[in-house]
PDBQT receptor file of N, H, CA, C and O in Angstrom, charges set to zero:
ATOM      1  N   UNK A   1     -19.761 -82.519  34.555  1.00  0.00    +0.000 N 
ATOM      2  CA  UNK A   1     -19.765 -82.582  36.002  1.00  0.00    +0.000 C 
ATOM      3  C   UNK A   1     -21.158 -82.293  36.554  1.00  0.00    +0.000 C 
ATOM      4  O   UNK A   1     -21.650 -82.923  37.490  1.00  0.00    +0.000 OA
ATOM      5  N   UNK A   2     -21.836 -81.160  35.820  1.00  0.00    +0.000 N 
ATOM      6  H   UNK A   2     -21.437 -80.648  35.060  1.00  0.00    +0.000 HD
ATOM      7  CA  UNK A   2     -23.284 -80.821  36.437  1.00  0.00    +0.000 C 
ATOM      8  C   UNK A   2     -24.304 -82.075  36.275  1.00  0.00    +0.000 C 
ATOM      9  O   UNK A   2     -25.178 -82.284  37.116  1.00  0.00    +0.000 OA
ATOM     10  N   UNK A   3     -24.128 -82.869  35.162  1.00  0.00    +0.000 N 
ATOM     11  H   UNK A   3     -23.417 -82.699  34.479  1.00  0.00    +0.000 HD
ATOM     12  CA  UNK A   3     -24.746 -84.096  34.796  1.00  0.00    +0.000 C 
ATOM     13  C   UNK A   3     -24.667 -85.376  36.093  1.00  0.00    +0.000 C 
ATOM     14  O   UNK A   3     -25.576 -86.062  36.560  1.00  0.00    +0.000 OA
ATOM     15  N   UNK A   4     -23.477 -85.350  36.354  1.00  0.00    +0.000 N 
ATOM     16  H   UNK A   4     -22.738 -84.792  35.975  1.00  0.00    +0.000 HD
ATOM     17  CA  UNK A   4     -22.964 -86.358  37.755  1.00  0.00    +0.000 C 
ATOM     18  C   UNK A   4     -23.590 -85.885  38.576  1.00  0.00    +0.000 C 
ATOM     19  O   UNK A   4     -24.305 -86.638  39.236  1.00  0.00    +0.000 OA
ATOM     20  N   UNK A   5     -23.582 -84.629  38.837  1.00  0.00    +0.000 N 
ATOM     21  H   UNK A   5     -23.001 -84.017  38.301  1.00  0.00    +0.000 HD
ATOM     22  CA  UNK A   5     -24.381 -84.150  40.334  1.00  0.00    +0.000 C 
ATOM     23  C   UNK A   5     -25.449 -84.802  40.338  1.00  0.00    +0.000 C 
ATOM     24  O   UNK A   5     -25.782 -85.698  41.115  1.00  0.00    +0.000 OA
ATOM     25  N   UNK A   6     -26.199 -84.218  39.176  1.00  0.00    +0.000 N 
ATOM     26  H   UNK A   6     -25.929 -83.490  38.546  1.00  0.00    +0.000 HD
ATOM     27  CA  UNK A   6     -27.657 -84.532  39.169  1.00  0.00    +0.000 C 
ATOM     28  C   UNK A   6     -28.031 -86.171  38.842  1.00  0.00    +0.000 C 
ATOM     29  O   UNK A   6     -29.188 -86.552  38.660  1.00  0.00    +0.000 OA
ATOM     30  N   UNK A   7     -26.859 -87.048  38.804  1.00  0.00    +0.000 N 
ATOM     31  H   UNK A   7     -25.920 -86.738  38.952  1.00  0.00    +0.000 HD
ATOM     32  CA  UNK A   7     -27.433 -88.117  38.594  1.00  0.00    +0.000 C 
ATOM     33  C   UNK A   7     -27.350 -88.530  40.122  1.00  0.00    +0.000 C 
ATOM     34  O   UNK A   7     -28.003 -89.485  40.543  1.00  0.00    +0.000 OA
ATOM     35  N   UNK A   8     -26.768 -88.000  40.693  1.00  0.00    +0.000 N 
ATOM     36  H   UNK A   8     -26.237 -87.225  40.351  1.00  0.00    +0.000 HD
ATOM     37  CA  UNK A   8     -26.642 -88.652  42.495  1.00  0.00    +0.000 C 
ATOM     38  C   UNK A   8     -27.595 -87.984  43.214  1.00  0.00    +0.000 C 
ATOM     39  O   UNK A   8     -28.117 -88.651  44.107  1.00  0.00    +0.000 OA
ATOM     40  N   UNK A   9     -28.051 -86.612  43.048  1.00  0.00    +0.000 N 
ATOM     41  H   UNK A   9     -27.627 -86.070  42.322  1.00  0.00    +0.000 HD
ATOM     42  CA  UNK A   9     -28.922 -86.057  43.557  1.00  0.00    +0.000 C 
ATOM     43  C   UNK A   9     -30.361 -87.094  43.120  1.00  0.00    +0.000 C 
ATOM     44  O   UNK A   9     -31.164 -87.618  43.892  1.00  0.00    +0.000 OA
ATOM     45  N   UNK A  10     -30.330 -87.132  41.971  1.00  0.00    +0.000 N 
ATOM     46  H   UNK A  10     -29.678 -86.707  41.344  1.00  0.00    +0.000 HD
ATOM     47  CA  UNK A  10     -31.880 -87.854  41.605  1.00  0.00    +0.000 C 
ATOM     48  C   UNK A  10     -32.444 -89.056  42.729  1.00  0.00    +0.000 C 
ATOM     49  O   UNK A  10     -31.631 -89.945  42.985  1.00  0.00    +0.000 OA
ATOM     50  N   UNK A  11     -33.630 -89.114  43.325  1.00  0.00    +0.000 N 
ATOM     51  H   UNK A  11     -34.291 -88.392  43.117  1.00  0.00    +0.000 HD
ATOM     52  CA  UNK A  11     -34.369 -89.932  44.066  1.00  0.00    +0.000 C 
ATOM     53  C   UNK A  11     -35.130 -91.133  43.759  1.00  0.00    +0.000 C 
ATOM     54  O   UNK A  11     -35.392 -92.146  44.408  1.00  0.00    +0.000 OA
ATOM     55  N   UNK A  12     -35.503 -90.598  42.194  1.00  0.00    +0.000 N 
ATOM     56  H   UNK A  12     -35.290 -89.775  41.667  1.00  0.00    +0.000 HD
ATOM     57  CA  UNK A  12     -36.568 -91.011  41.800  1.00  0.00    +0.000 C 
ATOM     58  C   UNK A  12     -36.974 -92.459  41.904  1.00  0.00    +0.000 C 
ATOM     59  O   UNK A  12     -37.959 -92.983  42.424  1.00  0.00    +0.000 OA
ATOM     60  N   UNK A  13     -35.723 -93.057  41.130  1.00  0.00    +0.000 N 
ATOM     61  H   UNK A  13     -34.923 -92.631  40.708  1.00  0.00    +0.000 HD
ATOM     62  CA  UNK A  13     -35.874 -94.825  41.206  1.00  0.00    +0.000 C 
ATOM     63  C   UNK A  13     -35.388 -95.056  42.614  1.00  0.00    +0.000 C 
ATOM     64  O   UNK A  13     -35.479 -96.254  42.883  1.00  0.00    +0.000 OA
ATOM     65  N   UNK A  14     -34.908 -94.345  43.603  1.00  0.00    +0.000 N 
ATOM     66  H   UNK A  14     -34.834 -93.372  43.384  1.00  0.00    +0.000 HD
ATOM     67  CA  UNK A  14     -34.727 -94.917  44.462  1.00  0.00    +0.000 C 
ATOM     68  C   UNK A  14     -35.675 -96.081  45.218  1.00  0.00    +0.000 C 
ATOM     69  O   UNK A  14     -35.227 -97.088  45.767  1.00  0.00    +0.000 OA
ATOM     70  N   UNK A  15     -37.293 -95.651  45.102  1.00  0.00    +0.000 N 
ATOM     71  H   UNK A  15     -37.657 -94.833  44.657  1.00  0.00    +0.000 HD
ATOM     72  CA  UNK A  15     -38.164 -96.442  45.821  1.00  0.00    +0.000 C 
ATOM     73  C   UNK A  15     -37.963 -97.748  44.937  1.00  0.00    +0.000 C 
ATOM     74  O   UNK A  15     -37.835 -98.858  45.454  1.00  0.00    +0.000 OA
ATOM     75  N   UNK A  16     -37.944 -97.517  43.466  1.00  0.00    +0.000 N 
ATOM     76  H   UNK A  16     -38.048 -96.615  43.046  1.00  0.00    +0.000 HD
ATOM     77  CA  UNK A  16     -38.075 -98.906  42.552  1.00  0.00    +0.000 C 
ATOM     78  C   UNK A  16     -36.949-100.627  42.913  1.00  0.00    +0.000 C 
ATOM     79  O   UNK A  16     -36.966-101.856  42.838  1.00  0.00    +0.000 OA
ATOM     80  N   UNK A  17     -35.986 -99.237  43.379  1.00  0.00    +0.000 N 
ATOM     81  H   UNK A  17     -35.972 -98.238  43.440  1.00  0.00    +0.000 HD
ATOM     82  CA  UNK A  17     -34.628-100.050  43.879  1.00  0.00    +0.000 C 
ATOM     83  C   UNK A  17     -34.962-101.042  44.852  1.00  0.00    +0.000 C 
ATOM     84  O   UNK A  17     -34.860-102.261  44.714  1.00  0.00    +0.000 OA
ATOM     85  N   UNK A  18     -35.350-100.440  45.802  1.00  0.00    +0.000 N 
ATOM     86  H   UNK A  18     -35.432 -99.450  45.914  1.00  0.00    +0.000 HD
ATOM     87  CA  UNK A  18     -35.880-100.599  47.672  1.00  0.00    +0.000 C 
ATOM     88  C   UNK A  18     -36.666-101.778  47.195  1.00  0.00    +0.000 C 
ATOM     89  O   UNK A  18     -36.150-102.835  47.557  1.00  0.00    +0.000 OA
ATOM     90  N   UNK A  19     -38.224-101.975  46.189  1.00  0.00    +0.000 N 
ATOM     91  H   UNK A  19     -38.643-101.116  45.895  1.00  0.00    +0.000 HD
ATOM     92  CA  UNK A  19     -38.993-102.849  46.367  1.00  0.00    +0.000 C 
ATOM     93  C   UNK A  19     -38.085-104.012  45.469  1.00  0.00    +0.000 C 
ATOM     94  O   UNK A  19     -38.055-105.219  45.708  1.00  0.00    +0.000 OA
ATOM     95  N   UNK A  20     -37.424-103.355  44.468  1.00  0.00    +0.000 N 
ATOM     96  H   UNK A  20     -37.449-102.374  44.274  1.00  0.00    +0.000 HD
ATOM     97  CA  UNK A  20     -36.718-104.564  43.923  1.00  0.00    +0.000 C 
ATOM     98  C   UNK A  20     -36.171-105.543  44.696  1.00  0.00    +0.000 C 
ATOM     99  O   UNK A  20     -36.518-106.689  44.409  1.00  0.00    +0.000 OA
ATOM    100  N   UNK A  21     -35.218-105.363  45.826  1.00  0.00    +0.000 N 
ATOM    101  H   UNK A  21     -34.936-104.432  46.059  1.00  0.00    +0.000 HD
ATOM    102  CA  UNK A  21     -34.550-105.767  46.378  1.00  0.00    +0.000 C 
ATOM    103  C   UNK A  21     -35.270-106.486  47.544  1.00  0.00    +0.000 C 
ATOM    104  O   UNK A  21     -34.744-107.465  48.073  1.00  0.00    +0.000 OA
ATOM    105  N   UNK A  22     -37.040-105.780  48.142  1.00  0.00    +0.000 N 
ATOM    106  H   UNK A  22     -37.467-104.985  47.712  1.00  0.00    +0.000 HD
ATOM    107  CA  UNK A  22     -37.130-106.548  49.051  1.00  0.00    +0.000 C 
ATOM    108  C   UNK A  22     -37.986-108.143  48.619  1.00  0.00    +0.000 C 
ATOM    109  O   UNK A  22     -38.162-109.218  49.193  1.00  0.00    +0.000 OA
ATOM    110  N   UNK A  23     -38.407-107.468  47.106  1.00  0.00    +0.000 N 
ATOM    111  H   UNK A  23     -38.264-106.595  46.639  1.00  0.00    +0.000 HD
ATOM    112  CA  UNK A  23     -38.558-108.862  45.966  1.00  0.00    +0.000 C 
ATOM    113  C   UNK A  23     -38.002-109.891  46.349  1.00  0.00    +0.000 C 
ATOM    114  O   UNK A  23     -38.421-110.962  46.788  1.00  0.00    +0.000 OA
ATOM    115  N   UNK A  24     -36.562-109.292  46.053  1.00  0.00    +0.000 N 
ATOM    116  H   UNK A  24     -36.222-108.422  45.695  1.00  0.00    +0.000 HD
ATOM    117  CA  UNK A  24     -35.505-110.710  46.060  1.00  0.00    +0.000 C 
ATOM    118  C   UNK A  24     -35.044-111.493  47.197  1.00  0.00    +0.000 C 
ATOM    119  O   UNK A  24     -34.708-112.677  47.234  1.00  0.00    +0.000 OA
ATOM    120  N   UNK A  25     -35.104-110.328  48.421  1.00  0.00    +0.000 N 
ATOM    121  H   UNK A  25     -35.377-109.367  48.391  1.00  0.00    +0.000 HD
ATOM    122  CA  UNK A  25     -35.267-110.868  49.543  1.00  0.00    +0.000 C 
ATOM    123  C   UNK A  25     -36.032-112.158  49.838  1.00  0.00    +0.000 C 
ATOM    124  O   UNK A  25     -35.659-113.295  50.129  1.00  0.00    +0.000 OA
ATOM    125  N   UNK A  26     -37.454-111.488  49.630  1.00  0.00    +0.000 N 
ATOM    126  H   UNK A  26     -37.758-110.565  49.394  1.00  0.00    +0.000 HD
ATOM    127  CA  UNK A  26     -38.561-112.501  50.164  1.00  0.00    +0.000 C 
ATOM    128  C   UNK A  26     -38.758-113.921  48.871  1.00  0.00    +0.000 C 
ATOM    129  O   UNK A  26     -39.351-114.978  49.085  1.00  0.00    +0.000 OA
ATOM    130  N   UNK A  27     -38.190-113.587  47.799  1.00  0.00    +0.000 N 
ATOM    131  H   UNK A  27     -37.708-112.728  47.625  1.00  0.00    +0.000 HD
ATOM    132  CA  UNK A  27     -38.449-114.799  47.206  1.00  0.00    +0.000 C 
ATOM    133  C   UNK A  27     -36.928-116.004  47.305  1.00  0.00    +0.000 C 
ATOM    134  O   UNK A  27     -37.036-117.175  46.941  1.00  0.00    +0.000 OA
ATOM    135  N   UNK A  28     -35.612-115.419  47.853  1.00  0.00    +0.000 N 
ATOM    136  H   UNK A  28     -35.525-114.468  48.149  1.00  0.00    +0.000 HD
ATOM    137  CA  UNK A  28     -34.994-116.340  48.602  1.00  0.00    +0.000 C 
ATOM    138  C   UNK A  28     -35.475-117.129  50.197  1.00  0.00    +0.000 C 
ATOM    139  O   UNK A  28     -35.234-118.259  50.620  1.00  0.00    +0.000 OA
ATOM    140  N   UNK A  29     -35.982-116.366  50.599  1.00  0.00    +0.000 N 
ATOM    141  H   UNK A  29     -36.178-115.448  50.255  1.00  0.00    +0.000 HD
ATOM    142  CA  UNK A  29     -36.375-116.876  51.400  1.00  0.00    +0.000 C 
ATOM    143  C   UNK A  29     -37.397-118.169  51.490  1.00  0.00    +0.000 C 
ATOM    144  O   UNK A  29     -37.412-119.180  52.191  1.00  0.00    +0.000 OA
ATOM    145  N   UNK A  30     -38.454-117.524  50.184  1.00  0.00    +0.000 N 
ATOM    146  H   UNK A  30     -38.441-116.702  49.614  1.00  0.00    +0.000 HD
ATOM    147  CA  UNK A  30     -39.932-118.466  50.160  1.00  0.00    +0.000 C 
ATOM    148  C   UNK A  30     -39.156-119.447  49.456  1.00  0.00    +0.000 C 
ATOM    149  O   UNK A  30     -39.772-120.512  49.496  1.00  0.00    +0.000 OA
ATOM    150  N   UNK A  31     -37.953-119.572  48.758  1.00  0.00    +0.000 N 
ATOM    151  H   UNK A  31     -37.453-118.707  48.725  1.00  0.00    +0.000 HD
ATOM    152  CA  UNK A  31     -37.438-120.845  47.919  1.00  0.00    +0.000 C 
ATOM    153  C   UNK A  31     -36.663-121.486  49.243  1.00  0.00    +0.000 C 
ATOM    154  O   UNK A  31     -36.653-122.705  49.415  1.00  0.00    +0.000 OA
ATOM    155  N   UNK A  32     -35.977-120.520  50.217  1.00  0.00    +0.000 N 
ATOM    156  H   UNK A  32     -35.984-119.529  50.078  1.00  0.00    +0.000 HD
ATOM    157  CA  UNK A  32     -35.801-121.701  51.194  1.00  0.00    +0.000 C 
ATOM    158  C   UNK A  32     -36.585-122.542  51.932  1.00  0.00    +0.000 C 
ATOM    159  O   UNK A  32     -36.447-123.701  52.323  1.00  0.00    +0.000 OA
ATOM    160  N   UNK A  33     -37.446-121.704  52.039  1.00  0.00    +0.000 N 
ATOM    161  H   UNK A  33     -37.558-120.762  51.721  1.00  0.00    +0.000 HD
ATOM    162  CA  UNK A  33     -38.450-122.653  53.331  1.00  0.00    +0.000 C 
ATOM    163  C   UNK A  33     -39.148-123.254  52.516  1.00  0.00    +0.000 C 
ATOM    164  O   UNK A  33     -39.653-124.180  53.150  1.00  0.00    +0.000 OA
ATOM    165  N   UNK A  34     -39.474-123.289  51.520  1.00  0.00    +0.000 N 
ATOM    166  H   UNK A  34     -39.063-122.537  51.005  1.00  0.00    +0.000 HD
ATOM    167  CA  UNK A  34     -40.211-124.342  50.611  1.00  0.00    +0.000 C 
ATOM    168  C   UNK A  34     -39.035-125.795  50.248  1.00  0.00    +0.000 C 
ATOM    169  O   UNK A  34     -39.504-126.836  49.789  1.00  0.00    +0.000 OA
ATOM    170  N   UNK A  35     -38.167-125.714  50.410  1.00  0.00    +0.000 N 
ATOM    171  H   UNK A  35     -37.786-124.868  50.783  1.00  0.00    +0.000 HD
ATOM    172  CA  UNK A  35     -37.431-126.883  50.567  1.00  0.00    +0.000 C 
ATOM    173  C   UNK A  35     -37.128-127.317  51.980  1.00  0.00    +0.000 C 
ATOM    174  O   UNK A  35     -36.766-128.487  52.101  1.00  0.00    +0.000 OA
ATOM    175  N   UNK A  36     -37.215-126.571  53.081  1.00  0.00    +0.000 N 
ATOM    176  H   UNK A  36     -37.510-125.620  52.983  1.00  0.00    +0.000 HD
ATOM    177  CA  UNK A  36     -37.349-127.210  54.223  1.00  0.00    +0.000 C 
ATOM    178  C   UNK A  36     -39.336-127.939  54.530  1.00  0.00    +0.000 C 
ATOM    179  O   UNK A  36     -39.673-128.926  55.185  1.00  0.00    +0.000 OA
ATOM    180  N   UNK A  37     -40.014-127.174  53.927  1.00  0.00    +0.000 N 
ATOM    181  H   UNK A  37     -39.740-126.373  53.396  1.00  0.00    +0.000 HD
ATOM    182  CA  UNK A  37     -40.986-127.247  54.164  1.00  0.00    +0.000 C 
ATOM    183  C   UNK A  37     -41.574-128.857  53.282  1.00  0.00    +0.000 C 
ATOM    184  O   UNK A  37     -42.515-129.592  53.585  1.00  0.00    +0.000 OA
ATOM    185  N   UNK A  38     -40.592-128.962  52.154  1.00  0.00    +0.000 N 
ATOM    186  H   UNK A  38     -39.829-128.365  51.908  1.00  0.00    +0.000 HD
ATOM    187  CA  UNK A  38     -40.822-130.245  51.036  1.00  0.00    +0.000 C 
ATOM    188  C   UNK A  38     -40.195-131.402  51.863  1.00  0.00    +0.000 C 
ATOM    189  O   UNK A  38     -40.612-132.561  51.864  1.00  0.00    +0.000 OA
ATOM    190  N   UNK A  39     -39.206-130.958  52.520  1.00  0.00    +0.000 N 
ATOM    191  H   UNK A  39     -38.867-130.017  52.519  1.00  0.00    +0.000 HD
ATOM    192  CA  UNK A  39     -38.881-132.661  53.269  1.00  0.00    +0.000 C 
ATOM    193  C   UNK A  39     -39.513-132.518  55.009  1.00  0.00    +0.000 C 
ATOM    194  O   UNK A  39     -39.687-133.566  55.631  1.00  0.00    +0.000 OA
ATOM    195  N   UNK A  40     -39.681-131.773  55.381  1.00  0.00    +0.000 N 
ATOM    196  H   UNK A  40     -39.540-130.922  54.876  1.00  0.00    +0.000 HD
ATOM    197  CA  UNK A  40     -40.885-132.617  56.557  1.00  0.00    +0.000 C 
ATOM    198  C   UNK A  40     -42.267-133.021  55.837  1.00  0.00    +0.000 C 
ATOM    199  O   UNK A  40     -42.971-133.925  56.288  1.00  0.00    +0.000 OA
ATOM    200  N   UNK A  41     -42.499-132.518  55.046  1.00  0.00    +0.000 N 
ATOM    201  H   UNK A  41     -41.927-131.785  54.679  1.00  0.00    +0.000 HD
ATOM    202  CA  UNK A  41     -43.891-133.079  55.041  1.00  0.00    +0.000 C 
ATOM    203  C   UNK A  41     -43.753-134.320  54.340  1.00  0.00    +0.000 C 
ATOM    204  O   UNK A  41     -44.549-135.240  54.532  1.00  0.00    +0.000 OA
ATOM    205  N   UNK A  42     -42.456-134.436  53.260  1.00  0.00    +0.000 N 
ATOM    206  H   UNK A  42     -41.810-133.689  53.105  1.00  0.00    +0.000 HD
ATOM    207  CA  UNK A  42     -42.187-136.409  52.956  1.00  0.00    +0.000 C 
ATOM    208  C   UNK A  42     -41.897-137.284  53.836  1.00  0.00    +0.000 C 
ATOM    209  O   UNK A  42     -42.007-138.506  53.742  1.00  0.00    +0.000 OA
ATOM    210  N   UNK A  43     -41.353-136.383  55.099  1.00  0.00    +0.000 N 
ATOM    211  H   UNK A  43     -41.264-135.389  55.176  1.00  0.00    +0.000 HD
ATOM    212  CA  UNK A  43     -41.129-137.556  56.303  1.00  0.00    +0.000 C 
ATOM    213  C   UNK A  43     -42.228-138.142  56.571  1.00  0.00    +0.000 C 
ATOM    214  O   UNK A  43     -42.370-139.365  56.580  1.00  0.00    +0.000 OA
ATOM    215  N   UNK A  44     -43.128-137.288  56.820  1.00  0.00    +0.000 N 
ATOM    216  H   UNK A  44     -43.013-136.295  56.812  1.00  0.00    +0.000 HD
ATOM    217  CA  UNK A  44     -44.765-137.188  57.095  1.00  0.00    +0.000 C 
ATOM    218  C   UNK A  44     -45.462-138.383  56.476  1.00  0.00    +0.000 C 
ATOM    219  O   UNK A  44     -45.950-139.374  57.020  1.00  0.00    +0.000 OA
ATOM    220  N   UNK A  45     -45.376-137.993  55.039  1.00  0.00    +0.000 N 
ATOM    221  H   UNK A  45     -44.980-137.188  54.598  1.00  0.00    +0.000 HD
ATOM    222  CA  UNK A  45     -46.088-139.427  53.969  1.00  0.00    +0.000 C 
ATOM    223  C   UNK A  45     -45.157-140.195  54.374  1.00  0.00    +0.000 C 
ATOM    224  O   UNK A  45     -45.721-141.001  55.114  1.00  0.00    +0.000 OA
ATOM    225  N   UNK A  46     -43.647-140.522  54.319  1.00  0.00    +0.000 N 
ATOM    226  H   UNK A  46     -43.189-139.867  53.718  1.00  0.00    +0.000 HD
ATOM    227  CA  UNK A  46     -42.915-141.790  54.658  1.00  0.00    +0.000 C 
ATOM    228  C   UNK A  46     -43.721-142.633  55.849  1.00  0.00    +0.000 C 
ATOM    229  O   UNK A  46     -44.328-143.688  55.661  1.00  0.00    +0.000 OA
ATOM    230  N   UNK A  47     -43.575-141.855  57.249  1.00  0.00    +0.000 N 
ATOM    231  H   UNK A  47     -43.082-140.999  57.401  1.00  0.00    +0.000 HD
ATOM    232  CA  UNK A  47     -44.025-142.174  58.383  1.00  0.00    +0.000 C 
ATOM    233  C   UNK A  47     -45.051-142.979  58.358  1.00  0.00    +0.000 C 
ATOM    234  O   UNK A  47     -44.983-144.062  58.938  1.00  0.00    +0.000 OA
ATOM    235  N   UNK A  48     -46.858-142.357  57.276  1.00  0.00    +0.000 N 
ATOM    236  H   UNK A  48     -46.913-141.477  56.804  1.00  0.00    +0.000 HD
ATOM    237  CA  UNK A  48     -47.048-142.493  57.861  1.00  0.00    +0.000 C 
ATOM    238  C   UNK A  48     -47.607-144.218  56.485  1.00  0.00    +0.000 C 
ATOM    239  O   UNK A  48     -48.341-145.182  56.705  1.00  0.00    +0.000 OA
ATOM    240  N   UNK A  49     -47.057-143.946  55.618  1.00  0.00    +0.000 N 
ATOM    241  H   UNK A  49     -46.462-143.163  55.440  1.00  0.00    +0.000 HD
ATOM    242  CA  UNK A  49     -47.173-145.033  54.513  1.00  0.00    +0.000 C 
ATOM    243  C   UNK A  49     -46.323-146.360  55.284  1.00  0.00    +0.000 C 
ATOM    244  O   UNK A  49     -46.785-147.491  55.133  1.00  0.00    +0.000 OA
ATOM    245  N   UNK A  50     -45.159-146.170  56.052  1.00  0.00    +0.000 N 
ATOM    246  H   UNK A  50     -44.784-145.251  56.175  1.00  0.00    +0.000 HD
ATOM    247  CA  UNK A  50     -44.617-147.398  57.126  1.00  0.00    +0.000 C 
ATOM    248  C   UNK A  50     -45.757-147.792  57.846  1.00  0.00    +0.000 C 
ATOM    249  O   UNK A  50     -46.056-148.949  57.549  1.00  0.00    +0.000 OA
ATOM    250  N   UNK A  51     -46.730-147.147  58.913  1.00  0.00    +0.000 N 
ATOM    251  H   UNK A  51     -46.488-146.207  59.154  1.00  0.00    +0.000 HD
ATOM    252  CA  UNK A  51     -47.795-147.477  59.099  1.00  0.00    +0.000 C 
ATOM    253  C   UNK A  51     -48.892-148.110  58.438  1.00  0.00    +0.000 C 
ATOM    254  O   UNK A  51     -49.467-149.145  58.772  1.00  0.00    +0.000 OA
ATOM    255  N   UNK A  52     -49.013-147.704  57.907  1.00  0.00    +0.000 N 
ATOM    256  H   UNK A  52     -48.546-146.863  57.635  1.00  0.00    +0.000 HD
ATOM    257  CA  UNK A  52     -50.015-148.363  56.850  1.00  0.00    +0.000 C 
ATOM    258  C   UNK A  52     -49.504-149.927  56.063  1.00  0.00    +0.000 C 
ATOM    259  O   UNK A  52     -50.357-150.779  55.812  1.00  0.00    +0.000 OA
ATOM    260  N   UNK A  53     -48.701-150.048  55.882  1.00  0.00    +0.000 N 
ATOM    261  H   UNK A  53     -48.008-149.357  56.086  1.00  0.00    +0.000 HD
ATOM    262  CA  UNK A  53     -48.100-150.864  55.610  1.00  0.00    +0.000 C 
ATOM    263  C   UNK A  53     -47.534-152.025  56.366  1.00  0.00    +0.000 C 
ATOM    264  O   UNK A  53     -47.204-153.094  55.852  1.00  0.00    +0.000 OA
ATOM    265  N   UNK A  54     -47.443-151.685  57.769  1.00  0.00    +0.000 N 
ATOM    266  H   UNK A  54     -47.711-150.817  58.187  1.00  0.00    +0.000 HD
ATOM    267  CA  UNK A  54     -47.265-152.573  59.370  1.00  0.00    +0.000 C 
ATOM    268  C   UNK A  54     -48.462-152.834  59.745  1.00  0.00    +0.000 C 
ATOM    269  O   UNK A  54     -48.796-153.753  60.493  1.00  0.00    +0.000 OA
ATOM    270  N   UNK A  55     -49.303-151.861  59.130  1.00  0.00    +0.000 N 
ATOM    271  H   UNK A  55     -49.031-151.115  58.522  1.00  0.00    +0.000 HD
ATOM    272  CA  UNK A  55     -50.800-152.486  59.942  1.00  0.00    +0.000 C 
ATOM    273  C   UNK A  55     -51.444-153.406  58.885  1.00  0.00    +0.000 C 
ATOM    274  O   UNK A  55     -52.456-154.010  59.241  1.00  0.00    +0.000 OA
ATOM    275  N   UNK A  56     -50.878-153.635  57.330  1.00  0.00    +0.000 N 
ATOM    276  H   UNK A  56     -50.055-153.145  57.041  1.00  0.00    +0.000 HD
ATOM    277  CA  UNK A  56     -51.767-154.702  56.642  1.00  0.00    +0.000 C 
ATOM    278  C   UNK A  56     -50.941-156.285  56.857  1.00  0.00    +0.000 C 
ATOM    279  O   UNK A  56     -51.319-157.413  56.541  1.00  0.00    +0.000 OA
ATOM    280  N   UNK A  57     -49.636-155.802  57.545  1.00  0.00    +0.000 N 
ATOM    281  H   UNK A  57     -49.328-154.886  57.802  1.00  0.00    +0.000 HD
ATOM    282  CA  UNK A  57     -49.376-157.484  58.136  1.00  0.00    +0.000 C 
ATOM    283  C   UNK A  57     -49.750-158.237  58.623  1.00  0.00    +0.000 C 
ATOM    284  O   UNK A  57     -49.096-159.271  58.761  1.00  0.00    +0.000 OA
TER     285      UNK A  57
Protein backbone atom coordinates (compact mmCIF):
# COMPACT_ATOMS: atom_id res chain seq x y z
CA UNK A 1 0.00 0.00 0.00
CA UNK A 2 2.94 2.47 0.96
CA UNK A 3 4.36 1.64 -2.62
CA UNK A 4 0.81 2.89 -4.31
CA UNK A 5 0.95 6.01 -2.35
CA UNK A 6 4.15 6.83 -3.49
CA UNK A 7 3.56 5.92 -6.96
CA UNK A 8 0.62 8.65 -7.14
CA UNK A 9 2.39 11.03 -5.07
CA UNK A 10 5.49 10.90 -7.55
CA UNK A 11 5.67 14.13 -10.02
CA UNK A 12 8.49 13.39 -11.65
CA UNK A 13 7.48 12.17 -15.24
CA UNK A 14 4.72 14.22 -14.94
CA UNK A 15 6.40 17.12 -17.12
CA UNK A 16 7.66 14.15 -19.64
CA UNK A 17 3.91 13.23 -19.95
CA UNK A 18 2.67 17.01 -20.59
CA UNK A 19 5.44 17.46 -23.52
CA UNK A 20 4.64 14.03 -24.80
CA UNK A 21 1.28 14.74 -25.39
CA UNK A 22 1.68 18.32 -26.60
CA UNK A 23 4.09 16.36 -29.31
CA UNK A 24 1.21 14.57 -30.43
CA UNK A 25 -0.97 17.31 -30.39
CA UNK A 26 0.98 19.51 -32.67
CA UNK A 27 2.08 16.80 -35.02
CA UNK A 28 -1.78 15.89 -35.70
CA UNK A 29 -2.36 18.93 -36.41
CA UNK A 30 0.86 19.74 -38.79
CA UNK A 31 -0.37 16.29 -40.66
CA UNK A 32 -3.69 18.01 -40.99
CA UNK A 33 -2.96 21.16 -42.41
CA UNK A 34 -0.37 19.75 -44.56
CA UNK A 35 -3.10 17.94 -46.43
CA UNK A 36 -5.28 20.88 -46.57
CA UNK A 37 -2.34 22.86 -47.41
CA UNK A 38 -1.33 19.91 -50.43
CA UNK A 39 -4.63 20.47 -52.26
CA UNK A 40 -4.86 24.30 -52.52
CA UNK A 41 -1.70 24.68 -53.69
CA UNK A 42 -2.58 21.71 -56.65
CA UNK A 43 -5.54 23.79 -57.39
CA UNK A 44 -2.99 26.50 -57.80
CA UNK A 45 -0.64 24.45 -60.40
CA UNK A 46 -4.05 23.05 -61.98
CA UNK A 47 -5.33 26.71 -62.44
CA UNK A 48 -2.68 27.93 -63.44
CA UNK A 49 -1.22 25.01 -66.08
CA UNK A 50 -5.22 25.54 -67.72
CA UNK A 51 -3.80 28.93 -68.41
CA UNK A 52 -0.94 28.23 -69.85
CA UNK A 53 -2.29 25.92 -71.92
CA UNK A 54 -5.42 28.41 -73.24
CA UNK A 55 -2.89 30.85 -73.91
CA UNK A 56 -0.72 28.47 -76.42
CA UNK A 57 -4.04 28.13 -78.55
Amino acid sequence: MHLFRQLLSDLRGATAIEYGLIAAIMSVALISGYGAFTGALMGTFNAIETEIVEAGK
